[in-house]
C-alpha positions in Angstrom: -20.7 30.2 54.7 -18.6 27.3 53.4 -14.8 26.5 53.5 -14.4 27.1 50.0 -16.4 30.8 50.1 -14.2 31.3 53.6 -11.1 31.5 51.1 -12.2 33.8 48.3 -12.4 37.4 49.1 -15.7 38.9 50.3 -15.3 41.7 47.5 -14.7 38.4 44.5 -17.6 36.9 46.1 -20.8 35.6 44.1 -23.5 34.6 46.3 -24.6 31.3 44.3 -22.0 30.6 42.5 -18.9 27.9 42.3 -15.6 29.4 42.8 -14.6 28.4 39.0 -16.6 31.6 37.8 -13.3 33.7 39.1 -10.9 32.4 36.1 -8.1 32.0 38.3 -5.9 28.7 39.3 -5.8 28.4 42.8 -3.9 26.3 44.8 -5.4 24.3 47.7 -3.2 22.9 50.9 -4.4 20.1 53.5 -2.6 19.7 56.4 -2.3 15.8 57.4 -0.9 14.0 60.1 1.3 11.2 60.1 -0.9 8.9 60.5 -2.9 10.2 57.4 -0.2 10.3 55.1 0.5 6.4 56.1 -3.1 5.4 55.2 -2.9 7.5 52.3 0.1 6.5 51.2 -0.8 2.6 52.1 -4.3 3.0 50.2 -2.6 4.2 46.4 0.1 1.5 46.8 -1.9 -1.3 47.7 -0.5 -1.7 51.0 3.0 -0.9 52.7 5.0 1.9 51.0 7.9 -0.4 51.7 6.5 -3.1 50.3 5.3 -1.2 47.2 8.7 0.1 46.5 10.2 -3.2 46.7 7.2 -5.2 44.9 10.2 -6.1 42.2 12.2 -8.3 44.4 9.9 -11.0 43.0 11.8 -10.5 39.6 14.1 -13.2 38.3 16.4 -10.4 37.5 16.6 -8.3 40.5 17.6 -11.2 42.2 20.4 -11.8 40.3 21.2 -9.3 40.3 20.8 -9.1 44.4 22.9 -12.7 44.7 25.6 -11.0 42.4 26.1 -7.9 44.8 26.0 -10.1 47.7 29.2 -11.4 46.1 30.8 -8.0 46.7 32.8 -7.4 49.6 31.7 -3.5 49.5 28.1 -4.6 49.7 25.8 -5.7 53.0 26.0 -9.1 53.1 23.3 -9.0 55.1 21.2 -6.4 54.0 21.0 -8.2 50.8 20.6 -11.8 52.3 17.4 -10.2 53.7 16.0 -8.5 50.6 16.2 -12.2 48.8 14.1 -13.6 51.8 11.8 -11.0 51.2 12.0 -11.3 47.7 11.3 -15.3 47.8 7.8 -14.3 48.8 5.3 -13.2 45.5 3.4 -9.9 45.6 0.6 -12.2 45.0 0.2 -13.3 48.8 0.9 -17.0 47.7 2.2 -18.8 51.2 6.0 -20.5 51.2 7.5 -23.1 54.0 10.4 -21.5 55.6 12.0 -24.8 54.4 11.2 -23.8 50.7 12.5 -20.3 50.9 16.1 -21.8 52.5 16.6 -24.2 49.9 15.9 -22.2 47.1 18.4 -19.4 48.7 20.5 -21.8 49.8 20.8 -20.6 52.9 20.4 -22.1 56.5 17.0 -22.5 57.8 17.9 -21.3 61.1 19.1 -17.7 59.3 16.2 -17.7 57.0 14.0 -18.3 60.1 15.8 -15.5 61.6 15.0 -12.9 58.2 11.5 -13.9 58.2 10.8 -13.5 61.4 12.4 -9.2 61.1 10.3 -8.9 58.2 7.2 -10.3 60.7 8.3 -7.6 63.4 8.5 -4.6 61.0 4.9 -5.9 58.8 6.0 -7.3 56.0 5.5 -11.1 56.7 2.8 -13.1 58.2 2.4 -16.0 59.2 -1.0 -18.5 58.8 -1.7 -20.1 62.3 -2.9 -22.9 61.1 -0.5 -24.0 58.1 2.3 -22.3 59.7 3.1 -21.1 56.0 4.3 -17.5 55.8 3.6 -14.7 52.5 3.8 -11.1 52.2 1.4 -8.9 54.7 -2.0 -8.1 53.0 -2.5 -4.8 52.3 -3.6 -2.8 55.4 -3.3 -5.6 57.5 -1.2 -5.4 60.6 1.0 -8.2 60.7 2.4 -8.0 63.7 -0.6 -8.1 66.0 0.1 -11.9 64.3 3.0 -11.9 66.4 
């Protein structure tokens, strides 16, 4: 007997025949574990939810919009100092200096070192050992086993 027959009544059962033959909609539930949900989740978004949901930072105009609100005393300072760095990094996996992201942020290296090397801790960096050039983590890649 199979999973599917397991479900349907014995007395609504057709030996034989798929379950569509009852005319009914019928729900379906999977239990997953964390783990599962990550890879699913990481799978369908090409890569790190996080890095999915902020695959826009990229955009000239979020990041105006980002350096505007970082104006605004009743806004992170930080928090948004550390989206940009992110942000100076394309989708596209293309690799930046640290000295290229700091100028064009106009920021100090020695604080953009420090955002790029949280974003390396937490996945969303890496860094090539050879080139010493950083870009966004590849999909499914752990970038901190880089680390």
């Amino acid at each position: 007997m199979n999973h599917q027959e397991l479900s349907t009544p014995a007395s609504r059962r057709s030996p034989g025949k798929p379950l569509s033959h009852l005319g009914e909609a019928r729900g379906v539930a999977i239990a997953l574990t964390d783990a599962q949900v990550t890879q699913v989740v990481r799978s369908t978004s090409g890569g790190s939810p996080l890095l999915a949901s902020l695959a826009g930072l990229s955009k000239q105009g979020l990041r105006d919009s980002l350096t505007r609100l970082r104006q605004d005393r009743r806004y992170s300072r930080s928090f948004l100092s550390g989206l940009l760095v992110l942000g100076a990094f394309p989708a596209d996996g293309s690799e930046r200096e640290l000295t290229q992201v700091a100028a064009e942020l106009a920021s100090p290296a020695s604080t953009t070192h420090r955002y790029i090397g949280t974003w390396m801790a937490v996945g969303l960096l890496e860094q090539d050992p050879t080139s010493r050039r950083y870009k966004r983590a590849l999909p499914n890649s752990d970038a901190r086993a880089t680390r």
